[in-house]
C-alpha positions in Angstrom: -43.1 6.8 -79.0 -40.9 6.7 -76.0 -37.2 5.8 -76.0 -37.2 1.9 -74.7 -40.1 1.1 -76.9 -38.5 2.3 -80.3 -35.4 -0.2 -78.9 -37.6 -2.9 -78.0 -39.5 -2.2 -81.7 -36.1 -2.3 -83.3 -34.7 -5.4 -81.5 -38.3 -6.9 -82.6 -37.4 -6.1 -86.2 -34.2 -6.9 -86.5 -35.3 -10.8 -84.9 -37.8 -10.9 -87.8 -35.2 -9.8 -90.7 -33.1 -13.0 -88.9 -35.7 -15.0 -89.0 -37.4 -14.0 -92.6 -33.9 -15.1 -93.5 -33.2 -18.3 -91.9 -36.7 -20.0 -93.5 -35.9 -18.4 -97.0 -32.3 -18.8 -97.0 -32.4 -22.0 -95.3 -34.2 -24.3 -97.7 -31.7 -21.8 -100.5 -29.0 -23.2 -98.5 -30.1 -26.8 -98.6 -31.0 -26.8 -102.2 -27.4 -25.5 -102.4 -25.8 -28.4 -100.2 -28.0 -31.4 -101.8 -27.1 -30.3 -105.8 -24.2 -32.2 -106.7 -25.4 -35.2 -104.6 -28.9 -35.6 -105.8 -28.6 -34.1 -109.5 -26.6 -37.1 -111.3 -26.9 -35.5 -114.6 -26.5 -32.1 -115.8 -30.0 -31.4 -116.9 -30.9 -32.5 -113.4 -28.1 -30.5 -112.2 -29.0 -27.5 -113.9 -33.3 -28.2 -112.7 -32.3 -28.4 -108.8 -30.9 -25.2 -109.6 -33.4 -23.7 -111.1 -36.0 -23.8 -108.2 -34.2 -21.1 -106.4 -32.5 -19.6 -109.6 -34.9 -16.4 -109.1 -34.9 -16.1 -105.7 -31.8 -16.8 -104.2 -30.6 -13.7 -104.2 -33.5 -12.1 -102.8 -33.0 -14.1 -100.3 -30.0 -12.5 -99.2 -30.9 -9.4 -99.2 -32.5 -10.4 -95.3 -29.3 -11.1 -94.4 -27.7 -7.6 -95.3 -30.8 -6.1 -94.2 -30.4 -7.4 -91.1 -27.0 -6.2 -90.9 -27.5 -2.6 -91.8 -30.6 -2.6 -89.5 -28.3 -3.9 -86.8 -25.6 -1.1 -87.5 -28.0 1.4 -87.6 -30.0 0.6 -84.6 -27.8 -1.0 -82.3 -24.3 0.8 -83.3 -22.3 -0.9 -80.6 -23.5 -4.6 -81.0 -22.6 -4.5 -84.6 -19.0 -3.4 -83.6 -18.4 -5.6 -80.9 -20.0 -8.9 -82.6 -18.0 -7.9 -86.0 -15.1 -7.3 -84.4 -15.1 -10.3 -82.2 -16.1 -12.7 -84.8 -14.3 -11.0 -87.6 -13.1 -14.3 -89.3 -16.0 -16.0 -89.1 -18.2 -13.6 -90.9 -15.5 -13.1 -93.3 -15.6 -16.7 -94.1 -19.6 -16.2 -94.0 -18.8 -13.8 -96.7 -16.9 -15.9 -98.9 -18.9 -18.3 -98.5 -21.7 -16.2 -100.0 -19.6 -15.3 -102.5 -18.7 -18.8 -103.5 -22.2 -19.5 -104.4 -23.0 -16.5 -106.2 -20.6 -16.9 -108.6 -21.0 -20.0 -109.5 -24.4 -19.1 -110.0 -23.9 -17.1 -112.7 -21.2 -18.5 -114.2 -21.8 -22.1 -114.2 -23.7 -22.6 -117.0 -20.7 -20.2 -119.3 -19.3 -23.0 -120.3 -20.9 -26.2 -121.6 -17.5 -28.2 -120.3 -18.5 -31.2 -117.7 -15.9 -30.4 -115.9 -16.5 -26.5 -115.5 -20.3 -27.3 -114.9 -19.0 -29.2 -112.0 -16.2 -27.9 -110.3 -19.5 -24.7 -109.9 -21.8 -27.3 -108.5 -19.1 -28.6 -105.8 -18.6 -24.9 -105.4 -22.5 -23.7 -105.0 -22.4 -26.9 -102.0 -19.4 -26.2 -100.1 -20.3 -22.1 -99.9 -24.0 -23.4 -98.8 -22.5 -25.4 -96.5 -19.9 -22.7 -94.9 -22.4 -20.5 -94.6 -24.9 -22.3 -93.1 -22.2 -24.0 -90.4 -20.8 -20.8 -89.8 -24.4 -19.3 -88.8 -25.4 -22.1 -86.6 -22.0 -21.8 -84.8 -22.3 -18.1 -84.3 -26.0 -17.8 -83.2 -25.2 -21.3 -80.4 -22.2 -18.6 -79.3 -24.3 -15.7 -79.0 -26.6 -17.7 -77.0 -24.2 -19.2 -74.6 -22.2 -16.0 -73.8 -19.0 -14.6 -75.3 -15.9 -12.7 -74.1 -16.9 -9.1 -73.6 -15.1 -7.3 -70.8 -17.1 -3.4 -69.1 -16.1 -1.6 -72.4 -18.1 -3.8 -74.8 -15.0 -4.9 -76.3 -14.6 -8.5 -77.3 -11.5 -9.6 -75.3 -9.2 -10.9 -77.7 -5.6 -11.5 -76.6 -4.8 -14.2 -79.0 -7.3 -13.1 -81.8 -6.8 -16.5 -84.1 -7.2 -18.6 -81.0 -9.8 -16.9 -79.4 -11.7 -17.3 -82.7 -11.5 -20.9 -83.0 -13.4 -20.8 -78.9 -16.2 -20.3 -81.3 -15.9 -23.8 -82.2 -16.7 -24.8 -78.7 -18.8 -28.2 -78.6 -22.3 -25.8 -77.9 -20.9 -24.0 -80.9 -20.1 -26.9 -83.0 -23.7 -28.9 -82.0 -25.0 -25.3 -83.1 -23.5 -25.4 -86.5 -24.1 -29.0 -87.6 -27.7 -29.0 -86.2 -28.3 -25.9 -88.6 -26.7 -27.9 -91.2 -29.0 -30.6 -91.0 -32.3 -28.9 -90.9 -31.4 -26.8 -93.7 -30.7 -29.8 -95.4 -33.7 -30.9 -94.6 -35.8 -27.9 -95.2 -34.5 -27.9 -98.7 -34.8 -31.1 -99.9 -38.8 -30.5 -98.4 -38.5 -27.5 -101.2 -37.3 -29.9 -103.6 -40.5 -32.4 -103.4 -42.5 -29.1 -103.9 -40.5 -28.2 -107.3 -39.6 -30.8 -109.1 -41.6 -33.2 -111.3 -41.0 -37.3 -111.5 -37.9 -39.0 -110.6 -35.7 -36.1 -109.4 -39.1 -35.4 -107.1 -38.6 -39.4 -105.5 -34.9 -38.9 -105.0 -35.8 -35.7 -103.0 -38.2 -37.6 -100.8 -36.3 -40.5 -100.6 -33.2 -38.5 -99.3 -35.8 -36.2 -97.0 -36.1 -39.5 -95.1 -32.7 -39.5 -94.1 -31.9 -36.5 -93.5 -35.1 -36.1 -91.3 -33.6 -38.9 -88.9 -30.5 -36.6 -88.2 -32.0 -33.4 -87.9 -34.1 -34.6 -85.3 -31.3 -36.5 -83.6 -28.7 -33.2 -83.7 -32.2 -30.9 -82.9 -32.0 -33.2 -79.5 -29.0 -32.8 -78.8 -28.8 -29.0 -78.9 -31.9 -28.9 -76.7 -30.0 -30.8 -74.2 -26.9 -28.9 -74.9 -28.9 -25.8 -74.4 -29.8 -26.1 -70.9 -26.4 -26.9 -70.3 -24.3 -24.0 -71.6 -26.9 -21.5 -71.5 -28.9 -19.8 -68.9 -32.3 -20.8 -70.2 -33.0 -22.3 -67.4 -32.9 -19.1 -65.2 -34.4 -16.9 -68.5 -37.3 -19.6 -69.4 -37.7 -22.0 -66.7 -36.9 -25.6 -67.0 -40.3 -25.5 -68.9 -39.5 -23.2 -71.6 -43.0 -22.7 -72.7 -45.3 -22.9 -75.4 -43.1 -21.9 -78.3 -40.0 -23.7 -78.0 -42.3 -26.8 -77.4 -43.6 -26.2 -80.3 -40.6 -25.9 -82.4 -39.7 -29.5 -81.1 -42.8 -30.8 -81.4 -43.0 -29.5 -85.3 -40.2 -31.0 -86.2 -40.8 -34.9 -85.1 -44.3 -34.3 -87.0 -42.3 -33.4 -90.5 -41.5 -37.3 -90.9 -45.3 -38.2 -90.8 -45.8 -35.8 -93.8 -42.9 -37.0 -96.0 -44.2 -40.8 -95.8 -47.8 -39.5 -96.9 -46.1 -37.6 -99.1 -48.1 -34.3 -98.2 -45.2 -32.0 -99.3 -46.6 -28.9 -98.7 -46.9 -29.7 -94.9 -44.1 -31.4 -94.2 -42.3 -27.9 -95.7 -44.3 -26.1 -93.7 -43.7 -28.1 -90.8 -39.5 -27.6 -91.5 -40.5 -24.2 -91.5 -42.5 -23.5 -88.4 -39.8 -25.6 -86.1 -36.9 -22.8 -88.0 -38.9 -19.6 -87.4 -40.0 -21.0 -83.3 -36.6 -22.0 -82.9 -35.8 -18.3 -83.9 -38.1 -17.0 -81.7 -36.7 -18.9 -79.1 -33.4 -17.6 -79.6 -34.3 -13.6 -79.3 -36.3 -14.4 -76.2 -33.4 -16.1 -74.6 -31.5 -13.2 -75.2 -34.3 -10.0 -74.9 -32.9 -7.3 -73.7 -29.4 -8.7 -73.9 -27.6 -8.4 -77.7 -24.6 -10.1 -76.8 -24.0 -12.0 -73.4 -20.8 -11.7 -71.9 -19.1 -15.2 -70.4 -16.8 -12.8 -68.2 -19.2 -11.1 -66.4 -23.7 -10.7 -67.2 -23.8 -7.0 -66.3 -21.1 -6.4 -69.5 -23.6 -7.9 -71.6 -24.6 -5.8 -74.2 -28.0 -4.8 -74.4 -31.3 -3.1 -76.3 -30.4 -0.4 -73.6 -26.9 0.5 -73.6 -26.0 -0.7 -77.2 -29.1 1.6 -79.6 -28.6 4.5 -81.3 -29.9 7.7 -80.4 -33.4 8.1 -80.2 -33.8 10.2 -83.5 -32.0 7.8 -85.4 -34.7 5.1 -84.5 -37.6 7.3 -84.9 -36.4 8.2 -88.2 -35.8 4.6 -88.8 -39.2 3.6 -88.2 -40.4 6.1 -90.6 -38.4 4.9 -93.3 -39.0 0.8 -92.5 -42.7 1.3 -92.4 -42.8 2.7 -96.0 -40.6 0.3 -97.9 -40.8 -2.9 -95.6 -44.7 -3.6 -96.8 -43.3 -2.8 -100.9 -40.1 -5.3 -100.4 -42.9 -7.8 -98.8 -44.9 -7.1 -101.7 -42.2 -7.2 -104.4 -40.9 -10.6 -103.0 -44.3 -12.5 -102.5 -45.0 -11.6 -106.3 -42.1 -12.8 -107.4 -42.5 -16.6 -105.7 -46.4 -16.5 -106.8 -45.1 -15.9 -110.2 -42.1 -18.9 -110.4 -44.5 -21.3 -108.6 -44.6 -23.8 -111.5 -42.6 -27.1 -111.0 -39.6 -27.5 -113.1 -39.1 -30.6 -115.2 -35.7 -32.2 -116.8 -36.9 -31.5 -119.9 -34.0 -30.1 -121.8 -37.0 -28.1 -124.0 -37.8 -26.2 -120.9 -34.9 -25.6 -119.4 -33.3 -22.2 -119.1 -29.0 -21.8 -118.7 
């Protein structure tokens, strides 16, 4: 296999981890953000939890796949992005770490009070994380500071940090927000049984109206701080159309209450919109604001060609048993949960 097509295999890969993450770790994220608003009561509580109480942490794993695919493959786009956006992803981390111990811990303690000061906890690191993400990719996408030596230009690092929150940037991160939100209260209506099930359809509504109002707004944003227009054309094709058009159909499903499709529907507009994003930026990595030919790219930020072929090698054994392993483990926690203190698990 020659040289550019192991690094256009590997950008490939790497856009699928990212995108294998942001449909399972997205409804995980709104699940996380909707618990202490729509779970009055602690059995409630403790049943929103328990729809993504066995995979949540699966769910991750995409994410640090994606990262150690990233430093692997393409050595100098994980230094340059990590170093340039060093606070951010450390707050993504804390974030992360927020929820997972509150995971575990919350239920240590029968106290009200402990129960939820985790709940408040498990929202605020879903949210964090999920703002920070939006924020980041809506930065990537409309170009960041990177001068000839792939070095992220950073003369007043705190203050060239918060440039991330930019208004693209910001419209990025609340727009993420919002479909998560969305996604996971979709996930909700598919796991829970009687009144808990109503509230997370009732609130779906809501929530649907501002996801599709921020969702417009970044797709006018788009074309104004990006170069899509030179990349895609004024009409972007098939695939971000359908991404749009996916999302405006999710409402129809929630008021006929067909659950499953109106997830789905979440779903497909998250992984287009995704797909969207790495075509915007194939071959570019990281696109420099200062000038496009320091823009990082599949070319001049890849490992060796070894390493990748070695890579390759080793992804196409275990990715098909992690595939496996993970699809067996939602077939087997399919059932919905119930309130029912009887069938509860802390």
């Amino acid at each position: 296999m020659s040289y550019e097509t192991l690094q256009t295999l590997w950008f490939i890969l790497i856009a699928i981890l990212w995108i294998g993450f942001y449909f399972l770790e997205g409804f995980d994220f709104g699940v996380g953000m909707l618990l202490p608003f729509l779970g009055k009561k602690d059995e409630e509580r403790r049943a929103i939890i328990n729809t993504i109480g066995s995979v949540w942490d699966g769910n991750e794993v995409w994410l640090l796949t994606a990262g150690g695919a990233t430093f692997a493959a393409f050595p100098h786009w994980y230094a340059t992005m990590f170093s340039g956006f060093y606070l951010p992803l450390f707050l993504l981390l804390v974030g992360l770490i927020i929820r997972g111990i509150s995971f575990e811990y919350r239920s240590k303690d029968p106290n009200p009070a402990w129960r939820n000061r985790f709940d408040w906890m498990i929202a605020v690191g879903s949210f964090l994380a999920a703002l920070l993400l939006g924020t980041a990719f809506a930065n990537l996408a409309k170009g960041v500071p990177i001068d000839a030596n792939m070095n992220y230009v950073s003369p007043n690092g705190f203050v060239t940090t918060l440039g991330l929150l930019n208004p693209y940037g910001l419209i990025g991160g609340l727009t993420t927000v919002t479909v998560f939100l969305l996604h996971g209260a979709n996930f909700l209506t598919l796991k829970l049984e009687g009144e808990l099930r109503e509230r997370a359809r009732a609130i779906s509504k809501k929530l649907y109206l501002a996801a599709a109002a921020l969702t417009t707004l970044l797709l006018i944003a788009t074309y104004i701080y990006t170069d899509i227009r030179t990349k895609l054309g004024v009409n972007p094709g098939i695939i971000p159309i359908a991404s749009y058009a996916a999302l405006l159909l999710t409402i129809s499903f929630i008021n006929r209450k067909m659950e499953g499709w109106a997830f789905i529907s979440v779903a497909a507009h998250i992984v287009l919109t995704q797909i969207t994003f790495f075509t915007l930026m194939f071959p570019r990595v990281m696109v420099s604001s200062l000038n496009p030919d320091w823009s990082l790219t599949i070319y001049n930020a890849s490992s060796s060609q070894y390493t990748l072929t070695v890579m390759s090698i080793v992804a196409l054994i275990f990715v098909p048993i992690v595939l496996a392993y993970q699809g067996w483990t939602y077939y087997m926690f399919r059932k919905r949960i119930s309130t029912d203190k009887k069938t509860l698990i802390y």
